[in-house]
N, C-alpha and C positions, 0 to 999 in steps of 0.2 A: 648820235643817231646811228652811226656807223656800226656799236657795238651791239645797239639794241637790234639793226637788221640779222648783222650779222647771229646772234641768238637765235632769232627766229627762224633762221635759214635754215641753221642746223638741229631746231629744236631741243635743244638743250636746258638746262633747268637752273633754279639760280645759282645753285652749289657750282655749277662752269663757270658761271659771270665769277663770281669771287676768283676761280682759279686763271681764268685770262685776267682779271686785274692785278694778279700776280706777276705777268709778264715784264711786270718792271715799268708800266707806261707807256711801252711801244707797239699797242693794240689803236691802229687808225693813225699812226705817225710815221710818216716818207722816215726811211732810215738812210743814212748814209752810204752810198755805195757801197764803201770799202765796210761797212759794219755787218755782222755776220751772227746769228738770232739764231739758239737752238736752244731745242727743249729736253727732255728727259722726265719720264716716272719718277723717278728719285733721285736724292742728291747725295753728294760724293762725300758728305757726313763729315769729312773735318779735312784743312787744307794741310794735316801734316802726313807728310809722305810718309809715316811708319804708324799711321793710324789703325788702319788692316791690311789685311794681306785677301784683300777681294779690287778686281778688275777694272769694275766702274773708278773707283775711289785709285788705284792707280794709275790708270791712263789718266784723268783729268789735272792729280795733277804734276803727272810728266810734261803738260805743257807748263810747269812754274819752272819745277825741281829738273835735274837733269845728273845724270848716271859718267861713273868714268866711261862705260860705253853704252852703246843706244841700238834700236835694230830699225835697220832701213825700210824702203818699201816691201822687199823682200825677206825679211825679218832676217835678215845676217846681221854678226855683230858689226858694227864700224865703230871708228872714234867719236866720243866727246868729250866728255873733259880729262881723256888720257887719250895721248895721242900713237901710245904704243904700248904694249903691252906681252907677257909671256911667260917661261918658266925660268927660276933661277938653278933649280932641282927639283924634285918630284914632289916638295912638299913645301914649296916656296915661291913664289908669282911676285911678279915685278910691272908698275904701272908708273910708266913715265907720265905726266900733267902736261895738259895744255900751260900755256903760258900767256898772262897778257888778258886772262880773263875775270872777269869781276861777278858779284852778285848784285843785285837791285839795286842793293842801298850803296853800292860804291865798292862797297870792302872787296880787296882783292884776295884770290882762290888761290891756295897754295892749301902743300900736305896737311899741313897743320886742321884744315876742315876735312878731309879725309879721314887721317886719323880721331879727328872726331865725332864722326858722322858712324865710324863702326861703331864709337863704342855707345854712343845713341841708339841707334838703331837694334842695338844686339841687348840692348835691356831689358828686363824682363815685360816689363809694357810695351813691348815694339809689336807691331803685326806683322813682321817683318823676317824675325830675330831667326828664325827656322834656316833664313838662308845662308846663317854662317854656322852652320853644325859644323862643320869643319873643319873650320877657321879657329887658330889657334891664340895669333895676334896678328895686331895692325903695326908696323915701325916706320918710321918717319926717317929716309934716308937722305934725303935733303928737302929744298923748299918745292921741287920739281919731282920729287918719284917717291913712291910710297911702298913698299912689301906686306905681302901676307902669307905667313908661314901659318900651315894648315897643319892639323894633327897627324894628316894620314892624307896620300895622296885623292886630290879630287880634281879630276878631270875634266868636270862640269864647272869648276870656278867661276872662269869669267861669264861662262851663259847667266850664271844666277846676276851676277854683277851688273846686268842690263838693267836690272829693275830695283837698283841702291844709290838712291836718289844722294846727292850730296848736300848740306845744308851748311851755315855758314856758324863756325863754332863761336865768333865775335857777336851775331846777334842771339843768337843761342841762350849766352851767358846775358846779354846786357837785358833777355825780355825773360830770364830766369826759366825757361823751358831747356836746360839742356837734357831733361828726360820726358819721353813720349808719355803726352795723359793716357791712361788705360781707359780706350773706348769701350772695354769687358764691363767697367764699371761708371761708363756715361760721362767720364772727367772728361775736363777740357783743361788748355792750358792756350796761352797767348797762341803759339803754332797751332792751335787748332782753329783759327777765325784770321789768320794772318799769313801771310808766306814771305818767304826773300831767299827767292833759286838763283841758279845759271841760265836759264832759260830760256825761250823765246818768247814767252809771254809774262807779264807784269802781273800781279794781283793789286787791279783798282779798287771794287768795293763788292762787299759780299753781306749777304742777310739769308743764314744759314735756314734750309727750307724753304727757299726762293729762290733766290737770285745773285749771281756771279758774276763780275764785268771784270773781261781781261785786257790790258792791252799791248802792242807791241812792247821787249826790250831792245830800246835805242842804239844798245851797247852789246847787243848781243855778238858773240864771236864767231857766228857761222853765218852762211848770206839765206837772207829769208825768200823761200820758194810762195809766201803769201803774198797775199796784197789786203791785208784788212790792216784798221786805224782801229777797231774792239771789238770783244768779242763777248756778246748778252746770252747768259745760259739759264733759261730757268725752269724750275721746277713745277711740272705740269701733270697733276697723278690722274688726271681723268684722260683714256685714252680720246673717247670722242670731242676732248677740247684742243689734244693737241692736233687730232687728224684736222678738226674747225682752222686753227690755226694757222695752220702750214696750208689748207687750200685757202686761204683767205691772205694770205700772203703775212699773217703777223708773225711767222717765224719762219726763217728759211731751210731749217732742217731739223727731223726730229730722229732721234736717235737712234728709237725703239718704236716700232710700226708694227700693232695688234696683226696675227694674221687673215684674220678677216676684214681688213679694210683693205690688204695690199693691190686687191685686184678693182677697188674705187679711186687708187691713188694712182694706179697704170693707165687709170683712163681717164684721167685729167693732163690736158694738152702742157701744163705748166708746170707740171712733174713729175720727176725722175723717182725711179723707186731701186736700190741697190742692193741685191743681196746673194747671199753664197753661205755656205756652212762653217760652222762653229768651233772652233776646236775645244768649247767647251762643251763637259759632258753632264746633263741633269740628274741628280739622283738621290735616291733615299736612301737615309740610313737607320740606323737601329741602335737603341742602351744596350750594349751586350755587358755591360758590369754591373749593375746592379739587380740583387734577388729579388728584389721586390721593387717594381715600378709605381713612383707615384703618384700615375693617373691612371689608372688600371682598376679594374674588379676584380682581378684576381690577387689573393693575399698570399705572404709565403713564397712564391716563385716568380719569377719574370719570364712568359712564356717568349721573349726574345732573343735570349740565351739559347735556345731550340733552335737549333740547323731544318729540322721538320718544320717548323710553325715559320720562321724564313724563306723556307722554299714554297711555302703553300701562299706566302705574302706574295712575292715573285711572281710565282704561276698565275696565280687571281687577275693578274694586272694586266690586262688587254694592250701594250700600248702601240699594234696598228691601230685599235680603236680609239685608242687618242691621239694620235698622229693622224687620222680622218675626221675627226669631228672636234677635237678643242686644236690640235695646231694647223688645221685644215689643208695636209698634205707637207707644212714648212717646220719639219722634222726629220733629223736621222735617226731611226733605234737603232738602240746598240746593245751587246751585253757586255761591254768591256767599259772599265773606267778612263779611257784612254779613247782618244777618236783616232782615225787615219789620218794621216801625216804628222802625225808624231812620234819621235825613237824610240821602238820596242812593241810600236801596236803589232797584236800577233792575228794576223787576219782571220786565220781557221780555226781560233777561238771565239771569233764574234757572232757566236750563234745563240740568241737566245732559247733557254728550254720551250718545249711545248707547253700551252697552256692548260688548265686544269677545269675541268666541268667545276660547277657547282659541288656537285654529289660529291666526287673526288678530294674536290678540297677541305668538306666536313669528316670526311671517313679520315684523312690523314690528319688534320686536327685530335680525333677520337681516338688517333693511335698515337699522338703526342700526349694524350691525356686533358685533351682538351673538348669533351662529346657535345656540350653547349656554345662551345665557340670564347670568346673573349673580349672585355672591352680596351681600347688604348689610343691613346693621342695621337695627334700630327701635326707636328707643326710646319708652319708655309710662311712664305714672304709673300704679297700682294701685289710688290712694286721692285721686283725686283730682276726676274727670271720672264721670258715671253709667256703671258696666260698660265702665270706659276699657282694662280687659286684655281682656277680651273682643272687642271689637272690634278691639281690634290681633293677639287671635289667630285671628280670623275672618279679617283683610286677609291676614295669612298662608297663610292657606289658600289662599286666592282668588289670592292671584299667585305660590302656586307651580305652578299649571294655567298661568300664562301665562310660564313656566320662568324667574321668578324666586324665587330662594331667600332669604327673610326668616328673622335670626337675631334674633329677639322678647328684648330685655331690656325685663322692667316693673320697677318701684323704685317704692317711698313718695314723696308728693311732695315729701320734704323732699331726697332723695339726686337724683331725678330735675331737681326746678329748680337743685341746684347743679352739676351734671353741663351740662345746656342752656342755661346765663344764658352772656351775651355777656363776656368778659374782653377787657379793655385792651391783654392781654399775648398775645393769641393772636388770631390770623386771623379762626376761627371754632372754636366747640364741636365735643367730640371724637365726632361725631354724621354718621352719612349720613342717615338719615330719622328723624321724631318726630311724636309727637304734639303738641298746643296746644288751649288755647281759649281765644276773645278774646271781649269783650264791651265796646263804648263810652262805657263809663258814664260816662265822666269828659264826654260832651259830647253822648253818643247823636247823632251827628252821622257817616257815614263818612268824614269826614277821619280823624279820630283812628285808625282801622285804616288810612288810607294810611300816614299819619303811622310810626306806631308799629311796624308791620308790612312793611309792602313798598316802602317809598322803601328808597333806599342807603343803608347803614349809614353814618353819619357821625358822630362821636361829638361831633365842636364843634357841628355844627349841631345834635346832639339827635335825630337823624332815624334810625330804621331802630333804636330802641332795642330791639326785641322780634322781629325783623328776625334770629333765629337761625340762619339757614339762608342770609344774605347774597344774597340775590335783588337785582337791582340790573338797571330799564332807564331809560337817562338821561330818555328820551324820558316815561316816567311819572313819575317824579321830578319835573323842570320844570310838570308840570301840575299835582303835588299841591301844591309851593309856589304855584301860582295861583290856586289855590283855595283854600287857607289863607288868603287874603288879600281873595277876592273877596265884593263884597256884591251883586252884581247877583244876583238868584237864577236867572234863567236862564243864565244866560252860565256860572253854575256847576253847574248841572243839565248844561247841556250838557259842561263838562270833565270832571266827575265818571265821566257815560257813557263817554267818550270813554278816560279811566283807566281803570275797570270794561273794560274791553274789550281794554286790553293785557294786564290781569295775567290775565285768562281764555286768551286766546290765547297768551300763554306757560306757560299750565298752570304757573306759579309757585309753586300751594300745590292741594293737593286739600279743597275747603270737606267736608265730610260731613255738620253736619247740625246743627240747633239741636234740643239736647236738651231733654225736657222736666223745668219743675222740678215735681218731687216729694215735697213735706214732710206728716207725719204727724202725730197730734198728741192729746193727750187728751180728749173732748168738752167738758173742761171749761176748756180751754184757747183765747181770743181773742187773736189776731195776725192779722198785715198781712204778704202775698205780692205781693213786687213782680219783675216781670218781666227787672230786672238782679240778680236771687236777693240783692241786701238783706236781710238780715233784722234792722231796727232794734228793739232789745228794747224802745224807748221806749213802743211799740203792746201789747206783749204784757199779759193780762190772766189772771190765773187767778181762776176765777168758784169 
């Protein structure tokens, strides 16, 4: 009876009843105090840590898998499973091991999972693999410390190393996964539906596109700041069932809060709504390699390859008016790929150009050789990004006034990432324009966005891994390897700009905007908001 008021309250239709009976059965059920219910749009697509190199799907599960080092509240590096760490030389790093520490299933942690976990990780299937571009080898110096000599000094080592989960190279072998399924290609492998971390959290039971129970490890070797006995996460894609939800008390926190509901959830006496800016940044990009795009009317050429027809894409794109009306105020524009408070954001570049009338945009078309305008894709996630279709259906709007015609596919982000991921076997993604959003966690430094995003694709060197769209100018390229490398800090301040400055002037990718994050939560519910949208359960507290 509970469920059926509860529908009618919120009026909601039956496609919500099927997605709260999703909740796992704890819709109308006294949960246990210490038991801790949260939701999400989407789910974190496979429990192995080198699945992708996307956020959601990392933070989730940093609470199994755990890193020789970890970032605190303050996102500095501290210890975890190396309790000391440093330079042997300029091109060799040395990582003392905790001691004393085991994984899930018992097996105790020495070098030997370290040395195995690079060379997992660093496989071609890894989503991962980008972070060891310049990592040479892993060598196993005893059973307590481990070396990585790098090809070429890299300064950023251990920042990357925050987010290189360690895994157990004896279960590994005994469930036949010692290499990561290619989520490129939809595989799975036993680690994709199973975990056995260092961690503070267990994986009890999971039913992928639903629902996740985690629960404490017993044995874990740090003292736990929680007080929960499990932790119910499930997959809830209609926003109005989870906002139902969370006022209704069936879930106590939801991840991702529509910005149009924030100010119904501020004025409910029972909850807390938390939020601050993003350090990720949303943006489109472009096929800059191939002549001919194959969702296009125009034959012969790919008017994407055009710095003109880029700029006029750009210009078209309103996004104060999408920042007022689809994220309703709970957005930062930007024109830089980088947000503030990260190494290298160059402030007096973050200006985006003026916008373009109508008229303007069709005459600069006419002088790209475009005088009827053109047709071409977009692709978007649905459930992935804050009001990520929304906004790809506002951009449409807006540049069909400057007589381009945008044919809007949005998809789940499970269909959407294996659609956009970079394949071996083909040039580039079957994609003229997309959506993205990157964020630097792995070093909050912007190399890692040159790195990863706008150097050339190169798959030996590891460079241009995220780089879907093949943007490629050599002249940026050469500077970002110099800077990868450089410790002088001005001499890299100054390259940095000097990069920043090509990839704007080649209008390379269009930045839109660092969303704001917006989590919800029951008053009676204590957690930690950190500005790379982490959400480490180790902090969460139900009072």
């Amino acid at each position: 009876m509970r469920k059926r008021a509860l529908l009618r309250r919120w009026g909601l239709a039956l496609s919500v009843a099927s997605a709260l009976a999703g909740l796992g059965g704890t819709i109308g059920m006294p949960a246990s105090a210490k038991t801790f219910r949260w939701a999400n749009a989407g789910d974190t697509n496979s429990m192995d840590p080198y699945g992708r190199n996307e956020t959601f799907l990392l933070q989730f599960n940093a609470n199994i898998y755990e890193g020789l080092l970890r970032r605190g509240k303050d996102l500095k590096l501290e210890p975890a499973l190396a309790v000391k760490w440093g330079k042997v030389s300029p091109t060799r790093w040395f990582f003392e091991l905790r001691q004393g520490v085991t994984f899930h299933d018992g097996t105790k942690f020495t070098a030997d999972d370290v040395v195995f976990s690079f060379g997992r990780a660093n496989h071609d299937n890894s989503g991962i693999r980008s972070y060891f571009a310049s990592v040479k080898e892993a060598v196993k110096v005893s059973d307590t410390r481990v070396e990585f000599e790098t090809k070429y000094p890299d300064p950023l080592l251990d920042q990357k190393f925050a987010q290189f989960a360690i895994m157990s190279k004896a279960w590994c072998e005994k469930n036949n996964t010692t290499v990561p399924a290619d989520l490129r290609k939809n595989e799975e492998s036993y680690a994709s539906r199973n975990a056995n971390g260092t961690g503070p959290f267990v994986l009890k039971d999971r039913k992928a596109g639903e629902r996740t129970i985690l629960v404490p490890n017993p044995t874990w070797w740090d003292k736990p700041e929680h007080n929960l006995t499990e932790v119910i996460f499930s997959v809830v894609a209609n926003p109005a069932t989870r906002v139902a939800a969370l006022k209704a008390g069936d879930i106590d926190m939801m991840y991702e809060v529509p910005p149009q509901d924030t100010d119904s959830l501020k004025r409910d006496a029972n909850l807390k709504v938390i939020e601050g800016p993003e350090t990720r940044v949303v943006y489109f990009g472009f096929d800059h390699l191939r002549d001919e795009l194959p969702e296009s009317n125009i034959k012969g050429r790919n008017p994407l390859k055009d710095k003109r027809v880029r700029e006029v894409i750009y210009r078209s794109i309103d996004i104060e008016a999408i920042k007022r009306t689809v994220m309703r105020g709970q957005s930062y524009p930007t024109a830089l790929m980088v947000a503030p408070g990260i190494n290298g954001y160059v402030k007096d570049l973050d200006k985006r150009p003026s916008l373009l009338k109508p008229e303007e945009a069709k005459k600069k078309l006419a002088e790209a050789g475009y005088p009827n305008g053109f047709e071409i894709s977009l692709d978007c996630p649905n459930d992935r990004y804050v009001n990520d279709e929304k906004i790809c259906q506002a951009t449409v709007s807006m540049l069909a006034k400057a007589g381009i015609k945008v044919n809007l596919l949005a998809q789940t982000r499970l269909k959407f990432f294996a659609k956009i991921a970079l394949q071996t076997t083909n040039p580039v993604p079957n994609i003229n324009m997309y959506m993205l959003g990157w964020s630097p966690g792995s070093t909050y430094d912007v190399h890692n966005v040159f790195e990863q995003l706008i150097q050339c694709y190169n798959l030996d060197r590891r460079k241009g891994q995220t780089n879907n769209g093949r943007y490629c100018n050599p002249k940026f390229d050469a500077l970002a390897d110099k800077i990868e490398q450089e410790i002088d800090p001005e001499k890299r301040d100054e390259m940095i700009r000097e990069a920043t400055a090509i990839y704007l002037g080649d209008y390379a990718y269009i930045p839109l905007h660092q969303q704001a994050i917006i989590w919800a939560a029951r008053k009676n519910i204590e957690l930690h908001q950190s500005p790379d949208n982490y959400f480490p359960l180790r902090f969460v507290k139900v009072k």
